[in-house]
Backbone as ProteinMPNN parsed JSONL, in Angstrom:
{"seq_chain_A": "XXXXXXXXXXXXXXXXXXXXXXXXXXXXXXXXXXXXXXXXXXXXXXXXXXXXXXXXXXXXXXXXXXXXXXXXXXXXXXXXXXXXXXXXXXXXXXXXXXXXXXXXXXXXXXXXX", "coords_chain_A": {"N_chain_A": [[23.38, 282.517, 96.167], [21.595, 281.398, 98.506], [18.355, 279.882, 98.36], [15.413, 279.75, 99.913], [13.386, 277.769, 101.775], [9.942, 277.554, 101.255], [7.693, 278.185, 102.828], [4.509, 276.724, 104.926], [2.092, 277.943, 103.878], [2.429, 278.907, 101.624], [1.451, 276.543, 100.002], [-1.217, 274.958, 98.91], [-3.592, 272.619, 100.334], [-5.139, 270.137, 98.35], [-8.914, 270.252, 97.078], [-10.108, 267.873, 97.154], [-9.204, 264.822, 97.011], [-8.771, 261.981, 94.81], [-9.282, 258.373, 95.577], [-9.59, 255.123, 94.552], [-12.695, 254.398, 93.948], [-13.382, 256.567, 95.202], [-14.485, 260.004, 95.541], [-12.305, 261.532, 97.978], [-13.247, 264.584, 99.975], [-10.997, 267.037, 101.068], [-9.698, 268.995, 103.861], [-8.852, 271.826, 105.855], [-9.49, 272.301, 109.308], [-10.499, 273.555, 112.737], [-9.265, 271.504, 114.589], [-9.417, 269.436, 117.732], [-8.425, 267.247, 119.104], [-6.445, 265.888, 117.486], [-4.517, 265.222, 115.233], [-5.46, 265.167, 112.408], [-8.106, 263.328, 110.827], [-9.771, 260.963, 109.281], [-12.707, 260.208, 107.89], [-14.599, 258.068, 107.031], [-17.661, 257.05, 105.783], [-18.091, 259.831, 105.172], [-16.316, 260.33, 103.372], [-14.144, 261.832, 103.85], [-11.332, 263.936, 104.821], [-9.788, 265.412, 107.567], [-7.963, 267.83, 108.587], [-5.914, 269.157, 111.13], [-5.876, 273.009, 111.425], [-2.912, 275.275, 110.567], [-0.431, 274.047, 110.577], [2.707, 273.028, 110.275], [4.392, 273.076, 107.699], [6.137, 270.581, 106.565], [4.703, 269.053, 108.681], [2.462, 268.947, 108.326], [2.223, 266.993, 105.63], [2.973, 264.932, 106.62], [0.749, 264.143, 107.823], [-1.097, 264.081, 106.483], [-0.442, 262.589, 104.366], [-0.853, 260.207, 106.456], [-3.468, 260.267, 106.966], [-4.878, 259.197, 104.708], [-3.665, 257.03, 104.123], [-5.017, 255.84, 105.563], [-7.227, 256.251, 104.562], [-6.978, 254.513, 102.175], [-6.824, 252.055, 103.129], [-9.403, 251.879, 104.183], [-10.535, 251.955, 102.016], [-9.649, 250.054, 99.939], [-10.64, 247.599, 101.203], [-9.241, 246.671, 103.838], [-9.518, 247.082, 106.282], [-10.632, 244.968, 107.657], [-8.768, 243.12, 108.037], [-7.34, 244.301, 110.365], [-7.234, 243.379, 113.692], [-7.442, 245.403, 115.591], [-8.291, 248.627, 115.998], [-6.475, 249.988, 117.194], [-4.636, 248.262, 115.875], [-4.262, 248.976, 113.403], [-3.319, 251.67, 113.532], [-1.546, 251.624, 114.473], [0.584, 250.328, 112.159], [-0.227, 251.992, 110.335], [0.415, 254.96, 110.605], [3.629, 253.923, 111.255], [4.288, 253.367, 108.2], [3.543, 256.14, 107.234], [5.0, 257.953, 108.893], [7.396, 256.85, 107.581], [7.02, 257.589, 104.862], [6.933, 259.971, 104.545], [9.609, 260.484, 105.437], [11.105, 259.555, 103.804], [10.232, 261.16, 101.416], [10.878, 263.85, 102.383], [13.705, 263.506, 102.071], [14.806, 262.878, 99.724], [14.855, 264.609, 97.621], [15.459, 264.157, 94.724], [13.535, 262.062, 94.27], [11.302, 263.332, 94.647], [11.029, 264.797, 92.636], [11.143, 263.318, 90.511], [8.566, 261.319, 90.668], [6.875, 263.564, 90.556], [7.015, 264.252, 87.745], [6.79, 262.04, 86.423], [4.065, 261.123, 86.972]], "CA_chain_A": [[22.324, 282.913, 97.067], [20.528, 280.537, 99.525], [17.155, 279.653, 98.257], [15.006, 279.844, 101.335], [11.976, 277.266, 101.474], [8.655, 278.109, 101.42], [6.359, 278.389, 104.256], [3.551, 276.065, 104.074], [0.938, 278.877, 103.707], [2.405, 278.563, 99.704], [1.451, 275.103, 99.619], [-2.372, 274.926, 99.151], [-4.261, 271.517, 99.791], [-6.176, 269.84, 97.24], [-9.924, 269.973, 98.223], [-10.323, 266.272, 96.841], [-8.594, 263.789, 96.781], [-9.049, 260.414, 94.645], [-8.83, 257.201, 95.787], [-10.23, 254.02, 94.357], [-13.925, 255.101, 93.648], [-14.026, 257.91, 96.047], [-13.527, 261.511, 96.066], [-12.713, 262.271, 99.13], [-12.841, 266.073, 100.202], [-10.165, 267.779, 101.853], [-10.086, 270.946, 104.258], [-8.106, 272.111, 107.143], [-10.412, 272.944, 110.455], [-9.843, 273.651, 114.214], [-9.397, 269.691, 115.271], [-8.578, 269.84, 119.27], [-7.879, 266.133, 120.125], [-5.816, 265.118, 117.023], [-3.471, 266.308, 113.886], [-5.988, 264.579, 111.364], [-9.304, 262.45, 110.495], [-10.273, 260.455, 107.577], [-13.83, 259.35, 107.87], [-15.07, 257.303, 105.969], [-18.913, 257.478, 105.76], [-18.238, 261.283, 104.985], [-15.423, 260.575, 102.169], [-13.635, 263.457, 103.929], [-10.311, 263.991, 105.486], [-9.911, 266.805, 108.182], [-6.15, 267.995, 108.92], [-5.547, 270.234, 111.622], [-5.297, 274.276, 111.002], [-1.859, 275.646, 111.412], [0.555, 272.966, 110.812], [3.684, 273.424, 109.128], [4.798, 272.167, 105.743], [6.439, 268.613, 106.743], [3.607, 268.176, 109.601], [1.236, 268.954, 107.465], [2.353, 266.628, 104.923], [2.689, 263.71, 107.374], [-0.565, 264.076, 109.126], [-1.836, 263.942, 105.412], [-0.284, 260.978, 104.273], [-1.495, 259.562, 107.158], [-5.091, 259.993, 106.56], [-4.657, 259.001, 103.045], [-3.093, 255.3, 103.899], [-6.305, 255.104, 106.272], [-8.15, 255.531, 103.526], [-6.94, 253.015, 101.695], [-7.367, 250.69, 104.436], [-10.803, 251.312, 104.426], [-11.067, 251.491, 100.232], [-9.251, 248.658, 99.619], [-10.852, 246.283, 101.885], [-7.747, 246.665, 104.545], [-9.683, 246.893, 107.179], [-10.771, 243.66, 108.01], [-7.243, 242.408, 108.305], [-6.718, 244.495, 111.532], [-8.003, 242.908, 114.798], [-8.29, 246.053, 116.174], [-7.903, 250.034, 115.467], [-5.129, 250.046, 117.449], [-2.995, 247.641, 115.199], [-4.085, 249.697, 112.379], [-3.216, 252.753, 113.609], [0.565, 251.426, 114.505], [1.129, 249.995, 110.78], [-0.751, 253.922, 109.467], [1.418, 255.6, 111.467], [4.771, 253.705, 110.684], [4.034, 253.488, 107.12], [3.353, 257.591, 106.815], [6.078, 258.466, 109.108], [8.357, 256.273, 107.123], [6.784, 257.909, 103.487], [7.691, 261.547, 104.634], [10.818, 260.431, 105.578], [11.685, 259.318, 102.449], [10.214, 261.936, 100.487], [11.558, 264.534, 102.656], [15.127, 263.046, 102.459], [14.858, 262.11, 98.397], [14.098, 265.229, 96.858], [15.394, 263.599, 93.319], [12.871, 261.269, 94.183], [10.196, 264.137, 94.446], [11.283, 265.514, 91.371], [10.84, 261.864, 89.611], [7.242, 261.3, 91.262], [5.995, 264.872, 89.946], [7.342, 264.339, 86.693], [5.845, 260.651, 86.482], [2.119, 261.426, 87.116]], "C_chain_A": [[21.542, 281.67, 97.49], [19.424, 280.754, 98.916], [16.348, 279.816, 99.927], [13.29, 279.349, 100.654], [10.835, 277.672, 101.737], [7.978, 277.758, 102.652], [5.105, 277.251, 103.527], [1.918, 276.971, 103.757], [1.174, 279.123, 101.866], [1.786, 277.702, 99.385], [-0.496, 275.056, 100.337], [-3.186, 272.926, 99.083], [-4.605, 271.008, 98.805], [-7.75, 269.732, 98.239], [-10.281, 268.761, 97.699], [-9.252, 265.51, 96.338], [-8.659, 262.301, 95.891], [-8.757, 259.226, 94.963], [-9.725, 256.062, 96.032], [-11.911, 254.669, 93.818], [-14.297, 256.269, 94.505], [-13.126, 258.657, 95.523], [-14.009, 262.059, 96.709], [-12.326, 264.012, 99.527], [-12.03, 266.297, 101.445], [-10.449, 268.926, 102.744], [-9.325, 270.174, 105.984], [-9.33, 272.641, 108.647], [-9.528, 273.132, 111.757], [-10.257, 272.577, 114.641], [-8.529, 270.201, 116.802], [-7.75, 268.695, 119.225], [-6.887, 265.566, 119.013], [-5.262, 265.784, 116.199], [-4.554, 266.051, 112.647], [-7.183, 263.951, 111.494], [-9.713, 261.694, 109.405], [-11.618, 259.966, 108.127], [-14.409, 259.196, 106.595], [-16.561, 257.393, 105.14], [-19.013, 258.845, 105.212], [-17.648, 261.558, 103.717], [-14.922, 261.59, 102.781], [-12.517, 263.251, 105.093], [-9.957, 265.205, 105.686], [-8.647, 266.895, 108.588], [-6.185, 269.602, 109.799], [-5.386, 271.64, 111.253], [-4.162, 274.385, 111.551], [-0.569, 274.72, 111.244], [1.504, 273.068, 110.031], [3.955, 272.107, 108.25], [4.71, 270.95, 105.821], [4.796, 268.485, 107.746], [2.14, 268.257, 108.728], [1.482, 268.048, 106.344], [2.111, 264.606, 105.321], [1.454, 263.186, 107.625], [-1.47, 263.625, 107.193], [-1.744, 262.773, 104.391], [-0.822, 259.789, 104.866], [-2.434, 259.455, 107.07], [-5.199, 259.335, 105.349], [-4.512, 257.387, 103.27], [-4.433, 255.14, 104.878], [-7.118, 255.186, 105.543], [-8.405, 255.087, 102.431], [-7.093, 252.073, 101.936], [-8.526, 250.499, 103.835], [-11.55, 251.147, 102.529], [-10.694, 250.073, 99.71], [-9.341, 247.599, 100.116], [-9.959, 245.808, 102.658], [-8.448, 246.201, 105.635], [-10.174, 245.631, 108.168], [-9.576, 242.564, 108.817], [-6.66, 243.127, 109.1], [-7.223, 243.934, 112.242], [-8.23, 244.17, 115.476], [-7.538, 247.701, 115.66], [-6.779, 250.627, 115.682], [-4.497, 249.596, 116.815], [-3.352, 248.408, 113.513], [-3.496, 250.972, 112.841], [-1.43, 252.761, 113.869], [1.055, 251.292, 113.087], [0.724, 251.359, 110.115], [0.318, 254.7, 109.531], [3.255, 255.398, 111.326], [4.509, 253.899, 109.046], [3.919, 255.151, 106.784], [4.38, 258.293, 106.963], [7.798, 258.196, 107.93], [8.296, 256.972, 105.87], [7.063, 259.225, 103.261], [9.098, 261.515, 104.657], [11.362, 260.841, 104.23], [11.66, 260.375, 101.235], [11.23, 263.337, 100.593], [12.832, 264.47, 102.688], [15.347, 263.129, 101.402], [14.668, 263.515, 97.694], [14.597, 265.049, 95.128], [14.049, 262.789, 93.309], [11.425, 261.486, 93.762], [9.893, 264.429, 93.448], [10.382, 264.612, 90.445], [9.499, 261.821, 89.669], [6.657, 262.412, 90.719], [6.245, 264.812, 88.747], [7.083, 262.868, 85.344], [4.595, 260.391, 86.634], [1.528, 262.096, 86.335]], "O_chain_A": [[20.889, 281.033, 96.664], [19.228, 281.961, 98.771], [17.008, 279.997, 100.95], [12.491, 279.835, 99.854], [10.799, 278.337, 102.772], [8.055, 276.657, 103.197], [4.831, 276.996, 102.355], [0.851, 276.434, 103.458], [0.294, 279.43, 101.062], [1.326, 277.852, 98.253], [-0.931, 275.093, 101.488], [-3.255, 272.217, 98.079], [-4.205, 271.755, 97.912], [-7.894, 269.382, 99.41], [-11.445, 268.697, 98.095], [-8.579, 265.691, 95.323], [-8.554, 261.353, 96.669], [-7.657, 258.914, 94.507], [-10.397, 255.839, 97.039], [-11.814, 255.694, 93.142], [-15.396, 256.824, 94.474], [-11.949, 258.543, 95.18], [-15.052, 262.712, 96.763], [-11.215, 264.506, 99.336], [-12.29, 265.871, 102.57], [-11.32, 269.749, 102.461], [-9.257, 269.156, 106.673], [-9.909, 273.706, 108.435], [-8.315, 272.956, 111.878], [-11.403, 272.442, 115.068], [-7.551, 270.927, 116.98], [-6.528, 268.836, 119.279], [-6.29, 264.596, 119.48], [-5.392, 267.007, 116.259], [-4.443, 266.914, 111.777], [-7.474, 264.006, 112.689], [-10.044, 262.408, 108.458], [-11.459, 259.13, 109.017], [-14.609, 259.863, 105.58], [-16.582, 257.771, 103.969], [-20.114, 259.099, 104.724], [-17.994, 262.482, 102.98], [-15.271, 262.619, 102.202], [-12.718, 262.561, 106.093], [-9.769, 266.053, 104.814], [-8.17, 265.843, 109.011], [-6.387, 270.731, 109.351], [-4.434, 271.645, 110.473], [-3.943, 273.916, 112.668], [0.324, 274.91, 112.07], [1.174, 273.232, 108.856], [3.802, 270.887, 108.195], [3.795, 270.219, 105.441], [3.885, 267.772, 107.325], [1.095, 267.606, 108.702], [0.541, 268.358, 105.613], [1.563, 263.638, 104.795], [1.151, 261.993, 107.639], [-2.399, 262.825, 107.084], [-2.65, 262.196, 103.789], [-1.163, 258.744, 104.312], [-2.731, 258.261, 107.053], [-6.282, 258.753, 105.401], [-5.202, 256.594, 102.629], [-4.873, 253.991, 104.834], [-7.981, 254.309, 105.579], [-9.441, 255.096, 101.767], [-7.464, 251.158, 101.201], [-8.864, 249.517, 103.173], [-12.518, 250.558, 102.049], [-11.416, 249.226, 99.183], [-8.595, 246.651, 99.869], [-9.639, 244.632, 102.484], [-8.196, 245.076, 106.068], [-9.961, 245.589, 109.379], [-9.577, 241.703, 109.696], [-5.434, 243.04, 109.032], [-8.243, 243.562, 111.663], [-9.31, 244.183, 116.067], [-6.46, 247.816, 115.077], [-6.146, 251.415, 114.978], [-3.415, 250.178, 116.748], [-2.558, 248.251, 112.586], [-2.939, 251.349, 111.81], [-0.512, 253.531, 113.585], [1.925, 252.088, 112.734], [1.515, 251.782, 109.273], [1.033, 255.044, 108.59], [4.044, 256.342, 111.295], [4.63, 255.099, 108.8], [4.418, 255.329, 105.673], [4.892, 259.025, 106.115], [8.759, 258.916, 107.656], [9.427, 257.169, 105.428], [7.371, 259.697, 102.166], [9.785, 262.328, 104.039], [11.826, 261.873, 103.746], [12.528, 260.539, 100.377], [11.961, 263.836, 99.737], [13.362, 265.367, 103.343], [16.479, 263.614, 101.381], [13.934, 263.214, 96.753], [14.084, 265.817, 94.314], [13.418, 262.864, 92.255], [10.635, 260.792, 93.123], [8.72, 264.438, 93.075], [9.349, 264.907, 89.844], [8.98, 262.309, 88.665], [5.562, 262.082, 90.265], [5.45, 265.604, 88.241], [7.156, 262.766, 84.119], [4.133, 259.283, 86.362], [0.315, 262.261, 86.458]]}, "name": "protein", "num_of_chains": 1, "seq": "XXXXXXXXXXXXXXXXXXXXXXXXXXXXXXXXXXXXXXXXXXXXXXXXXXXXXXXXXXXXXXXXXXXXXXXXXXXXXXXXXXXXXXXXXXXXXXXXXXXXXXXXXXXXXXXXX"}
């Protein structure tokens, strides 16, 4: 029998996140102009309502490596938001890939933390 994957309505956020001395809070809203947000000043990363499993996983990675940027003193070392947002962006796309492609890898990673 075919397994049949879950919907991402199984798959509940975390409402915080840690990283570096912050915890930043999570939560899904109605965002028009984008898939995601991390601000900083707020500690809080906003992810689209509605988004399935993988896009929702992406878009969440993605906020996540932006705010490391801005925890780990990254940000400095862009010249501008734009060349961060190309290296965010490759870097996230590239980290779903992988996960989504690896699932030994998933396994390993959940069983390693």
């Amino acid at each position: 029998m075919k397994k049949i994957p879950p919907t991402h309505k199984e798959y509940i956020l975390p409402a915080t996140i840690k990283i570096g001395y912050q915890d930043i809070k999570v939560s899904e809203e109605d965002l028009v102009d984008s898939q995601g947000c991390y601000q900083a000043e707020l500690s809080k990363i906003r992810i689209k309502e509605g988004l399935d499993g993988r896009e929702q996983l992406n878009t969440v990675l993605h906020e996540i490596l932006h705010a490391i940027v801005y925890t780990y003193g990254l940000k400095k070392d862009f010249k501008t938001d734009e060349e961060e947002e190309k290296i965010v962006n490759a870097l996230g796309n590239g980290l779903t890939e992988v996960l989504v492609r690896n699932k030994e890898l998933v396994a390993f990673i959940g069983k390693s933390v």
